[in-house]
Residue, then its C-alpha position, 0 to 999 in steps of 0.5 A: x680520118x677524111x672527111x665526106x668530101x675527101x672520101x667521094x673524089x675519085x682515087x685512080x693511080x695507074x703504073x703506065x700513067x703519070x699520076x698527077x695532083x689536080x691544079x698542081x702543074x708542077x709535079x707528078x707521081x709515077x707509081x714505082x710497081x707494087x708495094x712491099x707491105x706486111x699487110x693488104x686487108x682495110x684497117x681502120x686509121x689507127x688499128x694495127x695490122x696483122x703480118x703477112x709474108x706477101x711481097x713484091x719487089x718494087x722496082x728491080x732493075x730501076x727501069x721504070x723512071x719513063x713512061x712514053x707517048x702522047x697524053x691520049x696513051x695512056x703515057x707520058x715521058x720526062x726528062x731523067x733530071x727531073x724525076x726522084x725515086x722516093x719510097x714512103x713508109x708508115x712507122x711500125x706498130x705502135x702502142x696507140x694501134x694496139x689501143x684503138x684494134x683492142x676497144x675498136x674505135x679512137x676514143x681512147x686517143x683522147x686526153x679527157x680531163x686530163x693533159x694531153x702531154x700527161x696521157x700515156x699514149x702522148x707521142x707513142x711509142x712502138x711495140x716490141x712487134x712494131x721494132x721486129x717490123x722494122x728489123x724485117x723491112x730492113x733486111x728485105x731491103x738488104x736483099x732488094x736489088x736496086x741502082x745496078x746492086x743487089x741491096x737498096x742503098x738511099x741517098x737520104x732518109x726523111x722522118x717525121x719527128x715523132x717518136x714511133x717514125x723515128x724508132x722505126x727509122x733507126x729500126x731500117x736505117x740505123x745507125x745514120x751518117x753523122x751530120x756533117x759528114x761527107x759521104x766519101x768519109x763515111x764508114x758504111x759498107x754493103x749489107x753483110x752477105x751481100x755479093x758487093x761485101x765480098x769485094x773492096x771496091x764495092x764494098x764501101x756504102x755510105x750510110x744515108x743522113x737521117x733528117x727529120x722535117x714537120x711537113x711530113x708529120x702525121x694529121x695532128x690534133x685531137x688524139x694525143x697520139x700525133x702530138x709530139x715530145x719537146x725537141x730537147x728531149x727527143x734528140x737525146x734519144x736519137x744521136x745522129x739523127x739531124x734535127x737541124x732544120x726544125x723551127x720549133x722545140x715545143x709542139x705548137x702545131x698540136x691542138x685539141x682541134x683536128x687538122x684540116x683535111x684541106x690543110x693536110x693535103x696541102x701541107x703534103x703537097x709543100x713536103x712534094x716542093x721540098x723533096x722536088x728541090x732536094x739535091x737527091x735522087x733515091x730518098x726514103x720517107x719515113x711517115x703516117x698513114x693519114x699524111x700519106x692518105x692526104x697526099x695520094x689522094x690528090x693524085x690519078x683519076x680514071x685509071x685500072x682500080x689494081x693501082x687505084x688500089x695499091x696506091x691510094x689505101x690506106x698503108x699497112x704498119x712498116x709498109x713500103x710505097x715506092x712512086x717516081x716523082x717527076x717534075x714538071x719544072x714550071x715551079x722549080x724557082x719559086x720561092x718556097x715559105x717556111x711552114x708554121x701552124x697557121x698553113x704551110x705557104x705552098x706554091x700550089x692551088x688546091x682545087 
């Protein structure tokens, strides 16, 4: 999916370094521990990824917001107001990874002669596996201690609007706050088991908001995979998800021609603007993993190969990322333009 230029520049993220974007100088990413993924082995971009039981619990206990010293340490420190804990996750197996592991290439994500729309991997779905994915990645969740409890409770989740993201969000997160609704009127409560369940006071969690944003959508063009169904349509099939903020009903972002890799990497990069001035502090992403390469990659160099590792390859289905991103507050009262086809208007200079 990156090109050769992409694919040469040094990936070095390191758990006791801010990790931060070349020629950004406006925010940081601080690897939050290991990643809980189902999957550790390479996989080509679209092939499915077999399960594994290997897991690691990212940040237990949450101490892990500051990193302390001058730059010639190895440290750096922030201030606890402008840091976010955000945890990225890929979608779960879908029909187009079982389709591209089964003829070992992507060819068969191309729409031919025909429509793209009228190809059946259009917008694909998941696979029974890829929603058993999702069930399995919330209960770990329900089990991870995390904000002084003994589950991983978030203030929101963000979902890119294609169909196998929104599934396996409604998988993990399901069924979301209605929109509207303040937390303190939601009916959610502590997962079932839970210590917090077996008490009144502790036993009330609102459930998060479900919004759904195009910044965080997958590297579109080309493969009919990454296009998307009209809006109308979708939302049908996710009540209580927010789509409120979308600008578009129909996909005017897909085109036979790819995305660039310098449009992609920026595109990531004003999704970063966005969640740096949202008003929450422990937000989940569900995404892609070309997206998500497109973002890390700009992030760390010269750093310990394990986090070089762990934070820049490429993601396994329904893996769990977890990074601090940390503000550096220089870009925190630009104005920031909406996203169109034609480039996402970033404040930000790509080197």
């Amino acid at each position: 999916e990156l090109s050769r230029s992409l694919k040469s520049r040094p990936f070095a993220p390191d758990m006791a370094t801010v990790i931060g974007a070349a020629g950004s100088g406006a925010i940081a990413l601080v690897l939050a521990g290991a990643s809980r993924h189902l999957q550790r082995r390479r996989c080509p971009p679209y092939a499915a990824c077999s399960t594994s039981h290997s897991t690691s619990h990212a940040m237990i206990g949450d101490n892990f917001e500051f990193k302390l010293g001058p730059p010639e340490s190895g440290f750096s420190i922030f201030l606890a107001e402008r840091t976010k804990k955000i945890h990225f996750i890929r979608h779960a197996e879908g029909y187009h990874n079982v389709a591209t592991k089964e003829t070992g290439s992507n060819e068969c994500l191309k729409h031919g002669d025909r429509p793209a729309q009228e190809h059946e991997l259009w917008d694909a779905r998941l696979t029974p596996k890829g929603i058993q994915q999702g069930v399995e990645l919330r209960k770990y969740l329900a089990t991870r201690p995390s904000g002084g409890r003994s589950f991983t409770a978030f203030d929101l989740v963000v979902v890119s609007p294609l169909t196998r993201t929104l599934q396996t969000a409604d998988a993990i997160f399901g069924p979301p706050r209605v929109p509207g609704v303040p937390a303190f009127l939601d009916q959610g409560q502590a997962p079932e088991g839970s210590p917090e369940c077996e008490y009144v006071l502790t036993r009330a969690v609102p459930r998060p908001r479900i919004l759904v944003r195009e910044e965080c959508r997958e590297r579109w063009g080309s493969y009919v995979c990454d296009g998307r169904r009209p809006i109308r349509d979708i939302m049908k099939e996710f009540p209580g998800f927010d789509f409120s903020e979308l600008e578009y009903d129909e996909d005017c972002f897909y085109s036979d021609e790819r995305e660039s890799d310098e449009h992609c990497c920026e595109r990531a990069l004003h999704f970063l603007e966005w969640l740096n001035k949202r008003p929450e502090k422990c937000i989940a992403v569900v995404t892609h993993s070309s997206f998500l390469r497109h973002l890390f990659q700009q992030f760390g160099k010269d750093h310990c190969p394990d986090d070089q590792d762990t934070l820049q390859r490429l993601a396994g289905n329904c893996e769990l990322r977890s990074v601090v991103l940390c503000s550096h507050g220089t870009k925190d009262r630009k104005e920031r333009k909406p996203m169109t086809p034609q480039g996402p208007a970033s404040t930000f200079m790509l080197p």
